[in-house]
C-alpha positions as CSV (number, residue, x, y, z in Angstrom):
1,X,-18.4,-29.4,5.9
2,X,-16.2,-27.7,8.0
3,X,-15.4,-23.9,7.9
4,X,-12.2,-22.6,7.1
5,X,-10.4,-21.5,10.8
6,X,-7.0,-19.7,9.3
7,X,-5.9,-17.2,6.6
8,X,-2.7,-17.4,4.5
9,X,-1.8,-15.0,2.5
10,X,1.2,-14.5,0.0
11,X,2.6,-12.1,-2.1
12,X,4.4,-13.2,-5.3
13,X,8.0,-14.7,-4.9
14,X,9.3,-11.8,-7.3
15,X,8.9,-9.4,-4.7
16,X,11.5,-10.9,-2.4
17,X,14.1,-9.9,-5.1
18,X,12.5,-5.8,-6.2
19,X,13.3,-4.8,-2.5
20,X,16.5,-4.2,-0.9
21,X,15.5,-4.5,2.7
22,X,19.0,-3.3,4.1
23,X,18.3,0.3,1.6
24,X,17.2,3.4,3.4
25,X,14.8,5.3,1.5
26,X,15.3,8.6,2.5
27,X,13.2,10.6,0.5
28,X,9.8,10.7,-0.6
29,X,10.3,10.3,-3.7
30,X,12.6,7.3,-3.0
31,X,10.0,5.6,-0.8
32,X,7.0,5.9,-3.4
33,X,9.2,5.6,-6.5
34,X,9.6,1.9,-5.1
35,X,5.7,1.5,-4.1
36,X,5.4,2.5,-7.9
37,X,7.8,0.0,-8.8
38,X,6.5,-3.0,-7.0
39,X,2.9,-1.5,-8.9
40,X,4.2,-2.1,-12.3
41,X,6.1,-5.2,-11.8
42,X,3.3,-7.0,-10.3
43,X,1.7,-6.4,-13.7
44,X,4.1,-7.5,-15.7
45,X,4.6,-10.3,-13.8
46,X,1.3,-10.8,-14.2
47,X,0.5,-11.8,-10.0
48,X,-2.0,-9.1,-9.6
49,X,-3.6,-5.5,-10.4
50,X,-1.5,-2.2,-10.8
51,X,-1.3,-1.1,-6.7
52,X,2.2,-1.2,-4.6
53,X,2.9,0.0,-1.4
54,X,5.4,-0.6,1.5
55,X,6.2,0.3,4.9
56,X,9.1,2.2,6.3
57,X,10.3,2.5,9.7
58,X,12.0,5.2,11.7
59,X,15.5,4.6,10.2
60,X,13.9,4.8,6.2
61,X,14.3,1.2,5.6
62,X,11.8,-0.7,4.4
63,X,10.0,-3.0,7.0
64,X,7.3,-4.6,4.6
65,X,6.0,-4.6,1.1
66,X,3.0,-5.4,-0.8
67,X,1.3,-5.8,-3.8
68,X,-2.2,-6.0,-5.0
69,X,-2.9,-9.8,-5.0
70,X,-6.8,-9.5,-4.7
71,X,-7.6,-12.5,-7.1
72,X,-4.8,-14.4,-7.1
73,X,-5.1,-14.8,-3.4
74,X,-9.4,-14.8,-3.8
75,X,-10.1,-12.4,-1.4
76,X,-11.1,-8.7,-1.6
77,X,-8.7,-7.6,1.5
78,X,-5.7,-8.3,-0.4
79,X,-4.7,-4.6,-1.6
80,X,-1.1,-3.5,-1.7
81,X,-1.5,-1.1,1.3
82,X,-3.4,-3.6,3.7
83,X,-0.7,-6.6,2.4
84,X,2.2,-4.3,3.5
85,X,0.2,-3.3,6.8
86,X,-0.4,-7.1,7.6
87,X,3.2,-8.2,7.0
88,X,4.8,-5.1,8.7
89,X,2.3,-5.6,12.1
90,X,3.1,-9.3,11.6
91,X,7.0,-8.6,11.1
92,X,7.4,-6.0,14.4
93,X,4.6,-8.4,16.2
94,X,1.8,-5.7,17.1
95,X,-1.0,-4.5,15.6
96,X,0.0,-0.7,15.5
97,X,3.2,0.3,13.9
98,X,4.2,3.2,15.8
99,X,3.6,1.8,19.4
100,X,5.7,-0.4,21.8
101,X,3.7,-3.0,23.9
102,X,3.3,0.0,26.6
103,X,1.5,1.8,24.2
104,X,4.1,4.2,23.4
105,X,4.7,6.2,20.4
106,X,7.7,4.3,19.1
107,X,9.2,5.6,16.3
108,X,7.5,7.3,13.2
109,X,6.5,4.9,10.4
110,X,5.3,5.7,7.1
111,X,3.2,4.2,4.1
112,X,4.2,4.9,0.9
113,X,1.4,3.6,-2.2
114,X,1.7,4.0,-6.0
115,X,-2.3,5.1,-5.7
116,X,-4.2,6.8,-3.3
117,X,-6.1,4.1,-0.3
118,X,-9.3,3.0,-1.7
119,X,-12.5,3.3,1.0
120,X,-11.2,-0.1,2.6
121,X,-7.2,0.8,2.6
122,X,-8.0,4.1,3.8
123,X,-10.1,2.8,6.7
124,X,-6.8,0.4,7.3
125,X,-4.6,3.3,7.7
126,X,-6.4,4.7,10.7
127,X,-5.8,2.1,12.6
128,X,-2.4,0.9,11.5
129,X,-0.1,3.1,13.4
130,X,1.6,5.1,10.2
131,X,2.5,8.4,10.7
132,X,2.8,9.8,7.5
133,X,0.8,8.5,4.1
134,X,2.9,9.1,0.6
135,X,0.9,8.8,-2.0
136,X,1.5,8.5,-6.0
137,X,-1.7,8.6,-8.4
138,X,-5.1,9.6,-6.9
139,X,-8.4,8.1,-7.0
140,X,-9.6,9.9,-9.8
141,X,-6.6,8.5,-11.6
142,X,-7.6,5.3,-10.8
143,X,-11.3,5.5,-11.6
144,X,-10.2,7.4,-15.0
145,X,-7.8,5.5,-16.1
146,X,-8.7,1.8,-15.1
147,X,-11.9,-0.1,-14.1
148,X,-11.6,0.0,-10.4
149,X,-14.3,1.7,-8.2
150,X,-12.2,2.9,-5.2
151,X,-15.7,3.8,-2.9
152,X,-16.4,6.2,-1.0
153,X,-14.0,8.6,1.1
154,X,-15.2,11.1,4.0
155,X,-15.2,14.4,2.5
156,X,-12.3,15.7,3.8
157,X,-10.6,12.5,4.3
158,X,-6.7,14.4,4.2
159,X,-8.1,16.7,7.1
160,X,-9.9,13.1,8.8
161,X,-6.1,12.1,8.8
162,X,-4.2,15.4,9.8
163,X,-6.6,14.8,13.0
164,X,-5.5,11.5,14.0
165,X,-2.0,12.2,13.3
166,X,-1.3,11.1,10.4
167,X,0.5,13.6,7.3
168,X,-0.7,13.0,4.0
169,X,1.6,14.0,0.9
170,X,0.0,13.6,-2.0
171,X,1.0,13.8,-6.4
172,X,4.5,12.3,-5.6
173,X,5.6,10.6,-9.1
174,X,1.9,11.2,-10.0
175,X,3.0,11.0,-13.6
176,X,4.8,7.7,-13.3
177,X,2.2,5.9,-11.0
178,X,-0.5,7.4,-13.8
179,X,1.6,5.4,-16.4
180,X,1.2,1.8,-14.7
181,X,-2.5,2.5,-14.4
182,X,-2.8,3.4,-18.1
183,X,-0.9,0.4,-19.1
184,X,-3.1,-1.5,-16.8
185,X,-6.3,-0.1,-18.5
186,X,-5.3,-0.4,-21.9
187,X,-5.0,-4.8,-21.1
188,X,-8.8,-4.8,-20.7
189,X,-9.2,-3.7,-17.0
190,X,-9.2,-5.7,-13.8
191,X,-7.8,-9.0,-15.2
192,X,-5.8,-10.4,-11.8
C-alpha cells in the first residue's frame, strides 16, 4: 500500500460564477454580505455545510473565496475560512497574506466569514497574515442553531487577536448569517 503524498482540494464549480473578482468591496457590510452569500448558496447547492468566507486585499477586491466543503472533499480542514486562506496564500504565492518575500508588511488584507472561526479556523487566522477579521453569526449561533461543536476558544480570543494585530468586527449581518444557519438546522443538521 502506498500512502497518499499530495492534497487537492476543490471548492464547488458554482462558486466561480457568485463572485465578481474585478468588484471592490468596500465596506464591511459588502465584504461579509458576500461571505454570507457564498454560506447559503453552498447549501442550496447542496456542496457543503452553511460557512462562507473570502479574502480581500488592500484595494477591497476579493483575492479568494471559500466554502465549507468538509465532507464532500473528506477532510476536516476543509472550512470556508481555512479554504479561502489556502487559495489566497496559494493565489499571491506565500504563506502570509500581508507580507512580501522580505517579510514586509505588504498591504492590509482582510477575512470576511458568514460565522465566527471555529477553534481550528481561528488558530488559522493567526498565522495567515489578515489584518482585519469580519465576522457574521457567532459561535453561539452556531452551536444554538445547528449541530456543529465549534471547540474551544482562549478566553479572550478578540483581545488574543487585537495583540497580534489583527481587528476583529463582530455582529455584521448577524441576522442574515443567523438565517442560513437556521435553514441549515431545520434539514436535520450536518448533512454535507
Amino acid at each position: 500500500m502506498m500512502l497518499y503524498a499530495q492534497v487537492h482540494l476543490t471548492l464547488p464549480v458554482w462558486v466561480q460564477d457568485a463572485v465578481d473578482a474585478g468588484r471592490a468591496y468596500p465596506t464591511d457590510q459588502d465584504k461579509v454580505a458576500l461571505a454570507i452569500e457564498l454560506s447559503r448558496r453552498n447549501i442550496d447547492a447542496g456542496t457543503g455545510g452553511p460557512f462562507g468566507a473570502a479574502v480581500f486585499g488592500p484595494d477591497e477586491r476579493i483575492v479568494a473565496a471559500g466554502v465549507n466543503v468538509v465532507l464532500p472533499q473528506h477532510t476536516s480542514l476543509a472550512h470556508a475560512e481555512n479554504m479561502a486562506y489556502m487559495l489566497a496564500q496559494q493565489r499571491l504565492q506565500r504563506a502570509r497574506l500581508n507580507r512580501n518575500e522580505a517579510g514586509e508588511q505588504d498591504g492590509r488584507y482582510t477575512l470576511a466569514t458568514s460565522s465566527q472561526p471555529c477553534c481550528q479556523c481561528y488558530g488559522a487566522t493567526v498565522w495567515a497574515g489578515v489584518d482585519r477579521l469580519l465576522i457574521g453569526a457567532r459561535a453561539e449561533d452556531v452551536t444554538a442553531l445547528t449541530e456543529f461543536d465549534e471547540g474551544p476558544l482562549p478566553a479572550d480570543w478578540v483581545g488574543e487577536l487585537n495583540r497580534r494585530g489583527i481587528e476583529v468586527v463582530r455582529d455584521i449581518a448577524r441576522d442574515n448569517a443567523c438565517a442560513v444557519l437556521r435553514d441549515y438546522g431545520t434539514l436535520g443538521g450536518a448533512r454535507y
